[in-house]
Structure formats: C-alpha cells, structure tokens
CHARMM-style PDB file with segment names, atoms N, HN, CA, C and O in Angstrom:
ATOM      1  N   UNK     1     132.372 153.505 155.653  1.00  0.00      PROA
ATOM      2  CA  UNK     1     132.404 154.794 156.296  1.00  0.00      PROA
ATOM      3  C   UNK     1     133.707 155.017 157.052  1.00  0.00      PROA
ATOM      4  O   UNK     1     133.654 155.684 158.085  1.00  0.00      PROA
ATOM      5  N   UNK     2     134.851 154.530 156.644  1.00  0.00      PROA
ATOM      6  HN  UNK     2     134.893 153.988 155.805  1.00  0.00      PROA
ATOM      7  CA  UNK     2     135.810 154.889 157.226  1.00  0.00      PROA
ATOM      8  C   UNK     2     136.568 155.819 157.098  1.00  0.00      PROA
ATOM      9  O   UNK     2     137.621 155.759 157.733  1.00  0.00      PROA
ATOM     10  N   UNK     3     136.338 156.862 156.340  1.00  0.00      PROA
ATOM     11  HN  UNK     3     135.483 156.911 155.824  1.00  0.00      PROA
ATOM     12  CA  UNK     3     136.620 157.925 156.247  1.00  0.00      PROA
ATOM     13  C   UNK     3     136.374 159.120 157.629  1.00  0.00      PROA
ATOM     14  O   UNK     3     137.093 160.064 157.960  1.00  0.00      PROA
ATOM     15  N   UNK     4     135.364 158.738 158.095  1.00  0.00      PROA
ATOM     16  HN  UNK     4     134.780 157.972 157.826  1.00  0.00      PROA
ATOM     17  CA  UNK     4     134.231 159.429 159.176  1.00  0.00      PROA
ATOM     18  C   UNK     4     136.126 159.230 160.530  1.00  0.00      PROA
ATOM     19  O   UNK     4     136.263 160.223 161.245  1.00  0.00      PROA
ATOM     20  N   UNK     5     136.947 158.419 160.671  1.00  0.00      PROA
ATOM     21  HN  UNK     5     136.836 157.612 160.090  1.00  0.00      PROA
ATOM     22  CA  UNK     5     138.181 158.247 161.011  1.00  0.00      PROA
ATOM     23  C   UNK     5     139.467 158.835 161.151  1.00  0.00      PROA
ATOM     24  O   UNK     5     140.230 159.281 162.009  1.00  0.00      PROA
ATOM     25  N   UNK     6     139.358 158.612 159.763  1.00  0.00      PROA
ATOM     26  HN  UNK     6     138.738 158.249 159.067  1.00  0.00      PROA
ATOM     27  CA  UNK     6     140.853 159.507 159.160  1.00  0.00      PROA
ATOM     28  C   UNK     6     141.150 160.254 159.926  1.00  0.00      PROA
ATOM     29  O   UNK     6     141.928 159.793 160.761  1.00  0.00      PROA
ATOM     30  N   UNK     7     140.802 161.575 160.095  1.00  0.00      PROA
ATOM     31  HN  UNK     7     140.170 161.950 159.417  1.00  0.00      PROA
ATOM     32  CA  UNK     7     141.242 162.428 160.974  1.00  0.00      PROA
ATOM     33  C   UNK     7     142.276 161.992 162.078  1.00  0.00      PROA
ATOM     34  O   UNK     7     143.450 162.356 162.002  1.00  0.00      PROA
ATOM     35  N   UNK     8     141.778 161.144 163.181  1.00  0.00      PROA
ATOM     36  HN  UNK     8     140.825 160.848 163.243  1.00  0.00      PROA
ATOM     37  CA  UNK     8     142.128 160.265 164.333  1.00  0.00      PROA
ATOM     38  C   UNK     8     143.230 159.188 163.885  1.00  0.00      PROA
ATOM     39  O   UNK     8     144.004 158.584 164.627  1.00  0.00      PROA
ATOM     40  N   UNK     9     143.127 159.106 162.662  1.00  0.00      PROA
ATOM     41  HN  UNK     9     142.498 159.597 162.059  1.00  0.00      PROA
ATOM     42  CA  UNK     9     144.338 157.816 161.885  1.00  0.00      PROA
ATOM     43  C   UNK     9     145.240 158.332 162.254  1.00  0.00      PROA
ATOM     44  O   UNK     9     145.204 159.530 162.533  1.00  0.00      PROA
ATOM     45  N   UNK    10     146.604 157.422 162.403  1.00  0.00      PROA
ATOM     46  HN  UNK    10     146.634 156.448 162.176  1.00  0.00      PROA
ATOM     47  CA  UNK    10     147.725 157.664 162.176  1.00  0.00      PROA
ATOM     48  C   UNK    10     148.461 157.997 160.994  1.00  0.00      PROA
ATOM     49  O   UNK    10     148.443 157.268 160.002  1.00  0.00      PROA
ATOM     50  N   UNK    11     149.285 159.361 161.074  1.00  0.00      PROA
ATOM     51  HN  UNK    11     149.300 159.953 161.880  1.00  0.00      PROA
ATOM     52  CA  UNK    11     149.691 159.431 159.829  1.00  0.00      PROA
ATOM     53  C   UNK    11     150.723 158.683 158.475  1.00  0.00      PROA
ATOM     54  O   UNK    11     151.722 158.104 158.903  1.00  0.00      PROA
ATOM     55  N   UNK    12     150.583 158.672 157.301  1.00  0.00      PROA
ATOM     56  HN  UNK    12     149.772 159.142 156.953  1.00  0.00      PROA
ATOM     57  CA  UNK    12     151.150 157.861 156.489  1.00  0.00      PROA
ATOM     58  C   UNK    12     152.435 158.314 156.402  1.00  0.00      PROA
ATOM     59  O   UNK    12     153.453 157.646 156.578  1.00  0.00      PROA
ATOM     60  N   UNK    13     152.299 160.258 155.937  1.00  0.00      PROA
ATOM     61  HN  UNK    13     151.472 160.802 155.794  1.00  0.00      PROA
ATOM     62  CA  UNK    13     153.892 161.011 155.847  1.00  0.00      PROA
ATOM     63  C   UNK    13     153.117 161.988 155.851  1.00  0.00      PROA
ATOM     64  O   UNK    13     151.923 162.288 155.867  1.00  0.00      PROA
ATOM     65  N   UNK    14     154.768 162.665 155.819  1.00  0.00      PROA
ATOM     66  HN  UNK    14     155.738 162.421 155.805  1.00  0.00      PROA
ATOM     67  CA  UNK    14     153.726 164.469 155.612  1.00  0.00      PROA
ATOM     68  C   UNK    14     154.360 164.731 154.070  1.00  0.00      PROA
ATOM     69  O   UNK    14     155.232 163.964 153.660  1.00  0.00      PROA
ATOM     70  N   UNK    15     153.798 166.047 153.088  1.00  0.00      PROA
ATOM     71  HN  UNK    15     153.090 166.670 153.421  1.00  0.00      PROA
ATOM     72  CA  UNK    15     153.909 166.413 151.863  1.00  0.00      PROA
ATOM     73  C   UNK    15     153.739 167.544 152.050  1.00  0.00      PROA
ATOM     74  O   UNK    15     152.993 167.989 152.922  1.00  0.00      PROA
ATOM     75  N   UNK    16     154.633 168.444 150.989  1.00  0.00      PROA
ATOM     76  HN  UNK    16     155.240 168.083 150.281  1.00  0.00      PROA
ATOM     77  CA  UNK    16     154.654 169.622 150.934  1.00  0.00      PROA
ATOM     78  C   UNK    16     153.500 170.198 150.228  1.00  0.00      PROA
ATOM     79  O   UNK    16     152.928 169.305 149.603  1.00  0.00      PROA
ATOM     80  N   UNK    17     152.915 171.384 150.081  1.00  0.00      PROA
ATOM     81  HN  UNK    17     153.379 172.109 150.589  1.00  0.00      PROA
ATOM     82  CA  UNK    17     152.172 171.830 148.932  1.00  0.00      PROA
ATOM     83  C   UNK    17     152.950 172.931 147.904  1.00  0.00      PROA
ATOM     84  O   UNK    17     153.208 174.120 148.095  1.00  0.00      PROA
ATOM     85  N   UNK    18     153.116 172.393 147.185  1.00  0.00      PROA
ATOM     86  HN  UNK    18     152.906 171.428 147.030  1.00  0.00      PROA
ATOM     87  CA  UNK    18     153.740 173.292 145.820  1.00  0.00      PROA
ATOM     88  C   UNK    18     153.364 173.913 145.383  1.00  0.00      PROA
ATOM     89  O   UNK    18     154.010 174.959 145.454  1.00  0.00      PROA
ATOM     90  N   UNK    19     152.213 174.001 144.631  1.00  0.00      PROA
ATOM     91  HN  UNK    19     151.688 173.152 144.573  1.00  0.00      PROA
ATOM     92  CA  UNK    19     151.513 174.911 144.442  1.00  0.00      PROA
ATOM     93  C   UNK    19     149.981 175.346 144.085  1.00  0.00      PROA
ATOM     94  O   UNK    19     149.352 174.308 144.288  1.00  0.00      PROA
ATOM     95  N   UNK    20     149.326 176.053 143.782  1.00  0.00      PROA
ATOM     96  HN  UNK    20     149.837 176.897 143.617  1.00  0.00      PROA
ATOM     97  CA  UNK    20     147.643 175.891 144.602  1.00  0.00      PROA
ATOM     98  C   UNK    20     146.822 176.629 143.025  1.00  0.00      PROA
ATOM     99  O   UNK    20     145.874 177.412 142.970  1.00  0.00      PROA
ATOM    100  N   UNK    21     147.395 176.188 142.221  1.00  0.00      PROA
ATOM    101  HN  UNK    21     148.165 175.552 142.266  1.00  0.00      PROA
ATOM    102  CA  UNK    21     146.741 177.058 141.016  1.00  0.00      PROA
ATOM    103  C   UNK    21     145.896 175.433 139.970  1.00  0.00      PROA
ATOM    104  O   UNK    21     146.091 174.562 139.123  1.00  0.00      PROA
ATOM    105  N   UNK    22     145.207 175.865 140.651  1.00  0.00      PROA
ATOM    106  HN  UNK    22     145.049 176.573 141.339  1.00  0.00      PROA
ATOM    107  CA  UNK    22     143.868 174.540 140.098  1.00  0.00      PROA
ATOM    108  C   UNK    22     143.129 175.342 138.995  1.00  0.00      PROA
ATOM    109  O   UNK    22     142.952 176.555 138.884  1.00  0.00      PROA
ATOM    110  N   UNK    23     142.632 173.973 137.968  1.00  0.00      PROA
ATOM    111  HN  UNK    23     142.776 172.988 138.058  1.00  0.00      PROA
ATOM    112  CA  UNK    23     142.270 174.601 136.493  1.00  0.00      PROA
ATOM    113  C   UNK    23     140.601 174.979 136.790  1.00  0.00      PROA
ATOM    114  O   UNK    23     139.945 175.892 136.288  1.00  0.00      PROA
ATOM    115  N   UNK    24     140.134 173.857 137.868  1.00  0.00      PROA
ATOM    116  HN  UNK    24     140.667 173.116 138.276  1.00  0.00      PROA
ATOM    117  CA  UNK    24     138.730 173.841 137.972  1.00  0.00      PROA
ATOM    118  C   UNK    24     137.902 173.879 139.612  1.00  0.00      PROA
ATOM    119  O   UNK    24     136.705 173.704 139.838  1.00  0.00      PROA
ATOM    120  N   UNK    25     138.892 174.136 140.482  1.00  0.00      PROA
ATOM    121  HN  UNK    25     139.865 174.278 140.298  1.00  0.00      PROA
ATOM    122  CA  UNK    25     138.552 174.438 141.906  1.00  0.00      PROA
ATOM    123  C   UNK    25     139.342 175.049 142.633  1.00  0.00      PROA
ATOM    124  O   UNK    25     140.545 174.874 142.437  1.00  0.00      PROA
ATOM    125  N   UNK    26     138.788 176.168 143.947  1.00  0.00      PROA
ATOM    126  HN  UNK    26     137.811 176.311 144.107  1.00  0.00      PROA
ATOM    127  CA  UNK    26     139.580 177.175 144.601  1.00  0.00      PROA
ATOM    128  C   UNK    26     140.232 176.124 145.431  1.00  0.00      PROA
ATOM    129  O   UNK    26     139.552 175.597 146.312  1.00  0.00      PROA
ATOM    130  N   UNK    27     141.507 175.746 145.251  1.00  0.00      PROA
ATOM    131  HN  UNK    27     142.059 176.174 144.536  1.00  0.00      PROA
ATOM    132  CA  UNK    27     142.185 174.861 145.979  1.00  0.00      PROA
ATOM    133  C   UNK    27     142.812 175.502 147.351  1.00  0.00      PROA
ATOM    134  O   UNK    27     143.077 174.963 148.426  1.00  0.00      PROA
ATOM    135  N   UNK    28     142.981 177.159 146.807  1.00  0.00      PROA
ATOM    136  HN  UNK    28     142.766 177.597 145.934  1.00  0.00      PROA
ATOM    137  CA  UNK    28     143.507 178.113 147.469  1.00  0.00      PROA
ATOM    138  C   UNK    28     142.930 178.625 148.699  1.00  0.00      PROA
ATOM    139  O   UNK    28     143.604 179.358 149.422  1.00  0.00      PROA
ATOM    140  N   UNK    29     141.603 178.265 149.033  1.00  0.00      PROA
ATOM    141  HN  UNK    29     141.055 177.669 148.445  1.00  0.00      PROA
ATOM    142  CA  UNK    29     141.317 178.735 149.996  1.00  0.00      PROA
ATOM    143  C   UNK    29     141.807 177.776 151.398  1.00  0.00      PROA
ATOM    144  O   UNK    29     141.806 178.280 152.521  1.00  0.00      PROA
ATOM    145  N   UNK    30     142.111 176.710 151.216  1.00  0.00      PROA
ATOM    146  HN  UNK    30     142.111 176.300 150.304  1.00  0.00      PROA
ATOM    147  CA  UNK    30     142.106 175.299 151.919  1.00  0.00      PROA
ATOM    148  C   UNK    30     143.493 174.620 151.816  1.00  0.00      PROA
ATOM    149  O   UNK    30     143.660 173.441 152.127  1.00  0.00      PROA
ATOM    150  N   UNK    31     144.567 175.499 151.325  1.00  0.00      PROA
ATOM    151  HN  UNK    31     144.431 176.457 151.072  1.00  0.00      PROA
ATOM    152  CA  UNK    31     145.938 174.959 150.748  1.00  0.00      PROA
ATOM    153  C   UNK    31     146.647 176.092 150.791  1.00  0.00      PROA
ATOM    154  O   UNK    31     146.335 177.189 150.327  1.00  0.00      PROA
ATOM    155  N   UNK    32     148.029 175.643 151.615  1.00  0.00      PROA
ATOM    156  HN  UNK    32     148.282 174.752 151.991  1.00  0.00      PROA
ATOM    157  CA  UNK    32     149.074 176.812 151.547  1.00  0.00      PROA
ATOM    158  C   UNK    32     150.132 176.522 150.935  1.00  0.00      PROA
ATOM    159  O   UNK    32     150.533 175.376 151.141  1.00  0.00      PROA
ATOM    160  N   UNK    33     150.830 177.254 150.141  1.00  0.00      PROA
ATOM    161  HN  UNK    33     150.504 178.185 149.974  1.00  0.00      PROA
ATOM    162  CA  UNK    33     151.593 177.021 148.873  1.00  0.00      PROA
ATOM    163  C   UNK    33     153.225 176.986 150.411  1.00  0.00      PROA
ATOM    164  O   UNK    33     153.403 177.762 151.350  1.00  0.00      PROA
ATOM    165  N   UNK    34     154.017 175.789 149.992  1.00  0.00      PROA
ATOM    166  HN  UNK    34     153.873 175.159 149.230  1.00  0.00      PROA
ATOM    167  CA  UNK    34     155.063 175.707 150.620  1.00  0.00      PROA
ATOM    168  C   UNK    34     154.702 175.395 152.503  1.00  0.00      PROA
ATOM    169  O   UNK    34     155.542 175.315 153.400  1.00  0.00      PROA
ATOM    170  N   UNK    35     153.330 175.284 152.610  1.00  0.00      PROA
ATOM    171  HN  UNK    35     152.648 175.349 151.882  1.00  0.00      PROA
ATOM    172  CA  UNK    35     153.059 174.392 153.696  1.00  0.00      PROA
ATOM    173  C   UNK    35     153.224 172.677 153.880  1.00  0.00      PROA
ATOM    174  O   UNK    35     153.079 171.954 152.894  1.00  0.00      PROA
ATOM    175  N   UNK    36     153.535 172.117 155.207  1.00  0.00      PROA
ATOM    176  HN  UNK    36     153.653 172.705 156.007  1.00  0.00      PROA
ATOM    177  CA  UNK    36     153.411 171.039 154.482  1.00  0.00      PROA
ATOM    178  C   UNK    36     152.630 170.405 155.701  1.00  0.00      PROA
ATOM    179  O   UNK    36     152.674 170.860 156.844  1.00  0.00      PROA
ATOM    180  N   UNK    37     151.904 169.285 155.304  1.00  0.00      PROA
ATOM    181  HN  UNK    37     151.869 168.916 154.375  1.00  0.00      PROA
ATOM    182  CA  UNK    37     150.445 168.448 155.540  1.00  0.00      PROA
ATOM    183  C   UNK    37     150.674 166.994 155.662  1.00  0.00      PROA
ATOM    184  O   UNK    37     151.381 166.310 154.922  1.00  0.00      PROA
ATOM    185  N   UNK    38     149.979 166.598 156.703  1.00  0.00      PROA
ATOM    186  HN  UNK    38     149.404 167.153 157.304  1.00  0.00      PROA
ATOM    187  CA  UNK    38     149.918 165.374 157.054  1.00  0.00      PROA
ATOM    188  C   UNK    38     148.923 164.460 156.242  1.00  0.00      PROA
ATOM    189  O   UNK    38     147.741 164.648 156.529  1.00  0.00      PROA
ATOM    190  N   UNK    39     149.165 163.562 155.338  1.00  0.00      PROA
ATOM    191  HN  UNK    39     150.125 163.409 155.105  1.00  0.00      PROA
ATOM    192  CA  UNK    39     148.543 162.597 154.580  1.00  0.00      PROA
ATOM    193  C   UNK    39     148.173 161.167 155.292  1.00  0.00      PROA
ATOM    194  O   UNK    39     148.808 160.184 155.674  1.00  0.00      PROA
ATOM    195  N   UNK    40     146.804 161.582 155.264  1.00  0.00      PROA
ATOM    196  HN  UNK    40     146.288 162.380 154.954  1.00  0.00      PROA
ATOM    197  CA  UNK    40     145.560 160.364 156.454  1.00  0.00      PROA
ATOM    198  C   UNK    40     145.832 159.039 155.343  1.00  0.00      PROA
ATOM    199  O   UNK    40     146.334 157.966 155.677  1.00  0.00      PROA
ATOM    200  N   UNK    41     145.434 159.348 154.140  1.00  0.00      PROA
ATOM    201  HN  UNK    41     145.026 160.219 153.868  1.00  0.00      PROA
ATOM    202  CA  UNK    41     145.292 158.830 153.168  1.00  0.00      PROA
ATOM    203  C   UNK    41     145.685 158.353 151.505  1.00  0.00      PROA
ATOM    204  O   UNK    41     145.809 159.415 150.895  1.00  0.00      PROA
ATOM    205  N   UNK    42     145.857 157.516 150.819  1.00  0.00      PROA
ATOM    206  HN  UNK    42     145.756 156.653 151.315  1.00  0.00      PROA
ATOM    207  CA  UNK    42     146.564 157.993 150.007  1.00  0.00      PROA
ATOM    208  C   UNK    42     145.501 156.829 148.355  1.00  0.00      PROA
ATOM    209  O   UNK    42     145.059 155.716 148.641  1.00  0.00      PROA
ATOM    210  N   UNK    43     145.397 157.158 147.507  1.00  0.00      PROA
ATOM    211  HN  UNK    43     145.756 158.062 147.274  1.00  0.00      PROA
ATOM    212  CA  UNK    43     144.841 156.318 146.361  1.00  0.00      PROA
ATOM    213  C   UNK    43     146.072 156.829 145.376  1.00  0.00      PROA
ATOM    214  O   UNK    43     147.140 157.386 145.631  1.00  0.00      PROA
ATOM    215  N   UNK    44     145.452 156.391 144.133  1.00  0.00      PROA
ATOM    216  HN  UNK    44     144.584 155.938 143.927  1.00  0.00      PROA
ATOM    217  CA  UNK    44     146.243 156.394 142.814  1.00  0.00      PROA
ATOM    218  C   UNK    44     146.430 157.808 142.413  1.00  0.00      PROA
ATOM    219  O   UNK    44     147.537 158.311 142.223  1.00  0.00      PROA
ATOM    220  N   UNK    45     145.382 158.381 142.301  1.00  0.00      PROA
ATOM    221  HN  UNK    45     144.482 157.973 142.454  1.00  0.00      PROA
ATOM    222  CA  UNK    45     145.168 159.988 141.827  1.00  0.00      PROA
ATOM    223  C   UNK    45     145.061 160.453 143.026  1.00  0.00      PROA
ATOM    224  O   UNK    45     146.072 161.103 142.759  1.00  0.00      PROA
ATOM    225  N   UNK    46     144.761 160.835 144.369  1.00  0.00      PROA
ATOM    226  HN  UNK    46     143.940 160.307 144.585  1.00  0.00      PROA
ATOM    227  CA  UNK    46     144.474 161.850 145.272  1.00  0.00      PROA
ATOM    228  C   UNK    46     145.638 161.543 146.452  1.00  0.00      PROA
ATOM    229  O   UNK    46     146.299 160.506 146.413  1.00  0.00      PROA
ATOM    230  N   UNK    47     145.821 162.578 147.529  1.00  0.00      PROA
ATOM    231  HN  UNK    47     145.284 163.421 147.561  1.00  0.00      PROA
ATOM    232  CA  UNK    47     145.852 162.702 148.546  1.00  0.00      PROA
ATOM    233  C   UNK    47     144.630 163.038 149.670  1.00  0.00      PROA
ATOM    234  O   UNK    47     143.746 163.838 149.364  1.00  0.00      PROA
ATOM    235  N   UNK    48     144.639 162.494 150.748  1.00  0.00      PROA
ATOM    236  HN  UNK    48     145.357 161.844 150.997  1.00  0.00      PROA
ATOM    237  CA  UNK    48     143.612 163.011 151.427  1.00  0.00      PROA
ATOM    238  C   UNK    48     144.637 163.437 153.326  1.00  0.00      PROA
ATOM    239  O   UNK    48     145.183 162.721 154.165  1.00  0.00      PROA
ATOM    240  N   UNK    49     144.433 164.756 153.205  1.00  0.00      PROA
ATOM    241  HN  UNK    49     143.989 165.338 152.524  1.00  0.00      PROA
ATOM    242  CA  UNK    49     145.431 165.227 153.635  1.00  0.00      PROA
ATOM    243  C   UNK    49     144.524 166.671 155.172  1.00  0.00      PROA
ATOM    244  O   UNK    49     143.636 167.414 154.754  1.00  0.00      PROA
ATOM    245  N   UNK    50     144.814 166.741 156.204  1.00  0.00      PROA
ATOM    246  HN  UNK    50     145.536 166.137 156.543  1.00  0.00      PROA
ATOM    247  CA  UNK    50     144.663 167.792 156.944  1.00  0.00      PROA
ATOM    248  C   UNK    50     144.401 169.101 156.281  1.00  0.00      PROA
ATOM    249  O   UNK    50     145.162 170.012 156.607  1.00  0.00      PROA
ATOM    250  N   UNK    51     143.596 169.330 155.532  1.00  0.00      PROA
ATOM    251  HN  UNK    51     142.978 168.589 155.268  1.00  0.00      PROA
ATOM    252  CA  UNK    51     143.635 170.798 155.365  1.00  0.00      PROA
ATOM    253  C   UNK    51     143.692 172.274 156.077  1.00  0.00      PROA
ATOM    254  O   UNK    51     143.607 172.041 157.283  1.00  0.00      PROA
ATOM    255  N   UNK    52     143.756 173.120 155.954  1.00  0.00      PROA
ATOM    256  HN  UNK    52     143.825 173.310 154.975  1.00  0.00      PROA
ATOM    257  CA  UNK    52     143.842 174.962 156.457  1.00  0.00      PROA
ATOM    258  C   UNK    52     142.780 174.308 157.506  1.00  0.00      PROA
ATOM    259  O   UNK    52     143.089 173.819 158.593  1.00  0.00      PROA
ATOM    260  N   UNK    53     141.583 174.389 157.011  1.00  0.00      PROA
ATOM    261  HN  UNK    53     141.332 174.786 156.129  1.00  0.00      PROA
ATOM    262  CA  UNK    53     140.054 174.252 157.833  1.00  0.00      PROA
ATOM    263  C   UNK    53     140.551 172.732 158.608  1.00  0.00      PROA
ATOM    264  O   UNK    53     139.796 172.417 159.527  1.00  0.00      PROA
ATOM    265  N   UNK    54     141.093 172.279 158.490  1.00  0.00      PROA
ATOM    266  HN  UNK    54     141.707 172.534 157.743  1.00  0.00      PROA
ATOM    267  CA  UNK    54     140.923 171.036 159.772  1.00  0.00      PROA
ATOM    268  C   UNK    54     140.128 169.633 159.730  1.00  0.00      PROA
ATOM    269  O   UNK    54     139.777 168.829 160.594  1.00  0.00      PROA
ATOM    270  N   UNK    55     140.032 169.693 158.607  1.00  0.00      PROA
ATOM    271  HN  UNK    55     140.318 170.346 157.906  1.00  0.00      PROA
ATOM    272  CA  UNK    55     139.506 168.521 157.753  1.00  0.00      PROA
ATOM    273  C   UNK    55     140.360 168.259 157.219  1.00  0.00      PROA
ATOM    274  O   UNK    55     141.347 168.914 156.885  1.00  0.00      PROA
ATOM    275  N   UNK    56     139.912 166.647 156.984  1.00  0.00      PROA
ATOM    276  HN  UNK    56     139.110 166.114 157.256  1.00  0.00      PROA
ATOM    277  CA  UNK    56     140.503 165.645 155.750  1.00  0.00      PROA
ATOM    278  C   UNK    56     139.916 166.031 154.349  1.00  0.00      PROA
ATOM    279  O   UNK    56     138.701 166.037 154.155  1.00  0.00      PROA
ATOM    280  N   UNK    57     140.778 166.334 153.438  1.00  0.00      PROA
ATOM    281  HN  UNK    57     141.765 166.329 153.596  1.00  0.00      PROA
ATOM    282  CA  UNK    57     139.923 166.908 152.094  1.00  0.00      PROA
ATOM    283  C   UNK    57     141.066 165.771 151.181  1.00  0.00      PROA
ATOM    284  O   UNK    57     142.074 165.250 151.658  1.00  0.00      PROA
ATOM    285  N   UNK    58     140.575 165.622 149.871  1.00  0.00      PROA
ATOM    286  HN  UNK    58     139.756 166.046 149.483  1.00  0.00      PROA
ATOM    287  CA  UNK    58     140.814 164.741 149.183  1.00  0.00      PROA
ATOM    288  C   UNK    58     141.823 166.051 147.872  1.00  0.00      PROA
ATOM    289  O   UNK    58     141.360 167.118 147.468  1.00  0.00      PROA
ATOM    290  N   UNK    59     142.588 165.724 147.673  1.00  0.00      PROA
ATOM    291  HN  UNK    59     142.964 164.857 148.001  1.00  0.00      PROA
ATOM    292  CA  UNK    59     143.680 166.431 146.374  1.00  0.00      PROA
ATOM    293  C   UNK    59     144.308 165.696 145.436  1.00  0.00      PROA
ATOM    294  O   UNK    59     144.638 164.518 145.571  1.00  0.00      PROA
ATOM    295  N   UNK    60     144.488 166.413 144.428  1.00  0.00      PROA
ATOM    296  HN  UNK    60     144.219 167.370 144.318  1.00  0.00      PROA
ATOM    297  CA  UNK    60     144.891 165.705 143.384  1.00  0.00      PROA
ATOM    298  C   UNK    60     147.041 165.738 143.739  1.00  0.00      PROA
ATOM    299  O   UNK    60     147.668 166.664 144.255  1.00  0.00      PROA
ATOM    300  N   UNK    61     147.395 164.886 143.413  1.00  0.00      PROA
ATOM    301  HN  UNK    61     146.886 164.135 142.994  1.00  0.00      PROA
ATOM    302  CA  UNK    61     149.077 164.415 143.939  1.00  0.00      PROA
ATOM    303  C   UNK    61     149.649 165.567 143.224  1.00  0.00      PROA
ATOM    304  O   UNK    61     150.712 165.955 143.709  1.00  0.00      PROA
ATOM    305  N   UNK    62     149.185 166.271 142.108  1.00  0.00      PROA
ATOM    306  HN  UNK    62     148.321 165.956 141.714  1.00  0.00      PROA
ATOM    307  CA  UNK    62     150.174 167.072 141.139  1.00  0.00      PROA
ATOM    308  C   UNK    62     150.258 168.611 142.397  1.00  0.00      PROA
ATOM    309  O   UNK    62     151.222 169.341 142.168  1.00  0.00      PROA
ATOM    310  N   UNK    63     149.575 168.944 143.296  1.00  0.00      PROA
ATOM    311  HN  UNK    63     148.792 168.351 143.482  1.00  0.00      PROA
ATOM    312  CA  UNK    63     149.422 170.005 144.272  1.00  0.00      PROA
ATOM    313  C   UNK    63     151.005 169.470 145.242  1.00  0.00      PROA
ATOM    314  O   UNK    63     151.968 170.194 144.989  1.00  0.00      PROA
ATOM    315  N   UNK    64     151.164 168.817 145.821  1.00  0.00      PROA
ATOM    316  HN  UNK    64     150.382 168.230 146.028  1.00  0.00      PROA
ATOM    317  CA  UNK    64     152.601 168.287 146.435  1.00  0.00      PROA
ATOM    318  C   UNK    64     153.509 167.969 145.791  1.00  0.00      PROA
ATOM    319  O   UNK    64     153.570 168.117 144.571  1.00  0.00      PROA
ATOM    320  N   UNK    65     154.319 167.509 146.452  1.00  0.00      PROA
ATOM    321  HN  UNK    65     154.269 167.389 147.444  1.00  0.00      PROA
ATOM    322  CA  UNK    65     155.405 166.713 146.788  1.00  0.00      PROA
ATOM    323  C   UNK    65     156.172 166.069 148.228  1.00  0.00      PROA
ATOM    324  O   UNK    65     156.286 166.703 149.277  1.00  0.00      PROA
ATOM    325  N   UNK    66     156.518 165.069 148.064  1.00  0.00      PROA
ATOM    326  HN  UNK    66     156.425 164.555 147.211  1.00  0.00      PROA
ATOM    327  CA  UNK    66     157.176 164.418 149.418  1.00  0.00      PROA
ATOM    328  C   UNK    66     158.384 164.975 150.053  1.00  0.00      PROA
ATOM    329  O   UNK    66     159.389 165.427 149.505  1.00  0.00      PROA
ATOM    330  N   UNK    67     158.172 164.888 151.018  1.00  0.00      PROA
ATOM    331  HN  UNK    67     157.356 164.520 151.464  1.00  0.00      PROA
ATOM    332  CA  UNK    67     159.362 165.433 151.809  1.00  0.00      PROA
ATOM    333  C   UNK    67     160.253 164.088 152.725  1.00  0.00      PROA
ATOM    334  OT1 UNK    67     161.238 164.358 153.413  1.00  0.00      PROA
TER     335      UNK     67
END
C-alpha cells in the first residue's frame, strides 16, 4: 500500500505533458498539454505523476517528456 504515500514522497523530476490525445481514455480532463508535473513515481510503461485534480494518477510515458 505504498502508493496511499506518494503524494507526500519526494519528487523523482518533473516532465512536461506533450500532448493529451489518448486512443482509449479522457486523459484531457486531468492533463494539461505543455504543463509540466511532478513524477512521485516511475515503472517501465507509466508515469505516476500530480495530476490537474491533485492526485497521483498513473500515465502512459508517450503523454511527456523530460525536462
């Protein structure tokens, strides 16, 4: 359950969001195109990153890039 955390973690880096046009979820409501976000978290495929709403939400890496 360490996720229940993250939030309170220290951050890894921050990443830009590039762009918010997802094939199979409104990424857009929760993601600002050319914002950039603090990454709690990081796996192979996702970011898990501060979202709009103020949560840690989990994204796929192809939505960023590093700054």
């Amino acid at each position: 359950m360490i996720h229940h955390s993250w939030k309170e973690a220290p951050t890894i880096n921050n990443v830009k969001c590039v762009h918010t046009d997802a094939k199979k979820y409104m990424v857009n409501r929760v993601l600002t195109e050319g914002k950039t976000y603090e990454v709690k978290n990081e796996t192979e495929e996702f970011l898990f990153v501060v979202d709009n709403s103020g949560k840690v939400g989990g994204f796929y890496k192809e939505y960023f890039e590093e700054i």
